[in-house]
N, C-alpha and C positions, 0 to 999 in steps of 0.2 A: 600549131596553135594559131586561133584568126584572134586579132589585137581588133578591138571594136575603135571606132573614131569616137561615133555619137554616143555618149554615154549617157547626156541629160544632169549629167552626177553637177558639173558647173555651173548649171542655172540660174544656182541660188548663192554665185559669188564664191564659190569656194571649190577646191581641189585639191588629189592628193598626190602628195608626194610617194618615192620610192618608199616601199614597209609600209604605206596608208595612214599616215601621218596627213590629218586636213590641216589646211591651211586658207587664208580668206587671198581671194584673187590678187587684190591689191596690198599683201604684205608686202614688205621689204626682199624675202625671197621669190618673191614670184615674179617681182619686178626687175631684179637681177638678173634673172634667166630668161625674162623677154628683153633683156637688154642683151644677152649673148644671142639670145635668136635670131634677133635686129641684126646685130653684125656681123655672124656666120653668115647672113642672108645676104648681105650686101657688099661679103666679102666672095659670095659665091658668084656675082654681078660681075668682080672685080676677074675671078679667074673665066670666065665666058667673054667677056671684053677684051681681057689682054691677049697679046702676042707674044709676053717676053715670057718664056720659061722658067726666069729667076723668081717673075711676079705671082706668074701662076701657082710654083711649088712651093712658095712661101706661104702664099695666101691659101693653100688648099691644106696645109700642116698645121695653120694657125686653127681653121673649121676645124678641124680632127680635134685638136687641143680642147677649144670654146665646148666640143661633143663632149668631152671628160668631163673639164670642169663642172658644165653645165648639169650632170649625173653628179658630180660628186659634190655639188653645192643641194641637189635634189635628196640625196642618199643611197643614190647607188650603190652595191656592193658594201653595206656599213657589214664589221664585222666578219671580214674577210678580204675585204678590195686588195687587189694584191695590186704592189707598184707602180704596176704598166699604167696600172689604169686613173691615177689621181696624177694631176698638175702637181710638180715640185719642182727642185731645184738644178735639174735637167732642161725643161723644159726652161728656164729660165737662163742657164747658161746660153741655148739655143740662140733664142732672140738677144745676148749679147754681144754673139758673134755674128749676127746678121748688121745689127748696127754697127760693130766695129766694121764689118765689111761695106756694108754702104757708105760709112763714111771716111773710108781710103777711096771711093769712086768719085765722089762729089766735092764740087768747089765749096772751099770754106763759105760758111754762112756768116753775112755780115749784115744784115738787117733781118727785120719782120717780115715774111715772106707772109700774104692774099693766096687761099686755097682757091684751086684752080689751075689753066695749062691747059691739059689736056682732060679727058673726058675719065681717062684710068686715075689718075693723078685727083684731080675734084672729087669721083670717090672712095680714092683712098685717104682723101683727106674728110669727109661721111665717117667712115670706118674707125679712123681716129679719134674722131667727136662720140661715136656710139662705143667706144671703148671707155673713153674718160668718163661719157655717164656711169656706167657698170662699174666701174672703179668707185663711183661714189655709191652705188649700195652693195658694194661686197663687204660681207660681215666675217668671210673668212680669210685672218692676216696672212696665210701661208699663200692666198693665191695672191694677194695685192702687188708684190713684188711683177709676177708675169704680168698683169694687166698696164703696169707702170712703163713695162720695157715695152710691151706690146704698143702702145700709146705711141711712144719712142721711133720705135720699128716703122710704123705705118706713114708720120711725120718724112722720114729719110725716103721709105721707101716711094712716098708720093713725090718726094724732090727726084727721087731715080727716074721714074716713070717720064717726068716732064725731059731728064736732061740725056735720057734713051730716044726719044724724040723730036732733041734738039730744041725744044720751046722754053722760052727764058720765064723765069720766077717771078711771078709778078709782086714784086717789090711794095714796103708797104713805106710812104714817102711822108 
């Protein structure tokens, strides 16, 4: 089966979701899932830039995840979707144990930390900012939770990156 790019169908503002369900360009879902695109995209920056393996397989599981959700905010698989395939409370465990685990590696935080460091680190703190927007138009409660720890996640994990590095936090004074 060839998947056409050019359709023409967008033109006119509008496009359809999984099942052909139209929707106008600029709804609140469609703006959601270019806010996931945004940050798979610039979480895919993040695994081509880095060096560290912890950063890489995190940041390459999260893209997988944002790939689901982003289907399963579209309608992928409605009326059938088996498990595997929708964000839930697995996924969510996930990223509580990444933050627990980042934050047995890092010095306690005692101020407002300025994103920035290093070059992985500035955008994963991007990554973070395009997370919290998408947090603000998710209209489905069951994924608000991952996107909340994900937020979380990327916050530590950008402090990781600087202090893998050895480049101190720039302090907000």
């Amino acid at each position: 089966m060839t998947v056409k790019i050019s359709t023409k169908f967008g033109d006119k503002g509008f496009t359809k979701l999984f099942g052909g369900k139209i929707v106008a360009k600029n709804s609140a879902v469609i703006h959601f899932i270019g806010d996931l695109d945004e940050l798979s995209s610039r979480l895919g920056e993040v695994v081509v830039l880095s060096r560290n393996s912890f950063i890489k397989n995190f940041c390459g599981q999260v893209q997988k995840d944002i790939f689901v959700m982003a289907g399963q905010i579209a309608g992928a698989g409605q009326g059938g979707a088996s498990a595997k395939k929708r964000i839930g409370k697995k996924n969510v465990v996930y990223l509580e144990h990444t933050i627990e685990r980042l934050e047995k590696k890092l010095p306690e935080l005692k101020n407002f930390i300025l994103p920035g460091g290093t070059k992985i680190s500035a955008n994963l703190h991007v990554c973070r900012t395009i997370c919290r927007q998408a947090e603000r138009f998710c209209k489905d409660k069951n994924l608000l939770p991952y996107l909340n720890r994900l937020s979380d996640a990327l916050f530590l994990l950008a402090r990781f990156a600087n202090n893998c590095a050895k480049k101190s936090e720039r302090i907000m004074r």
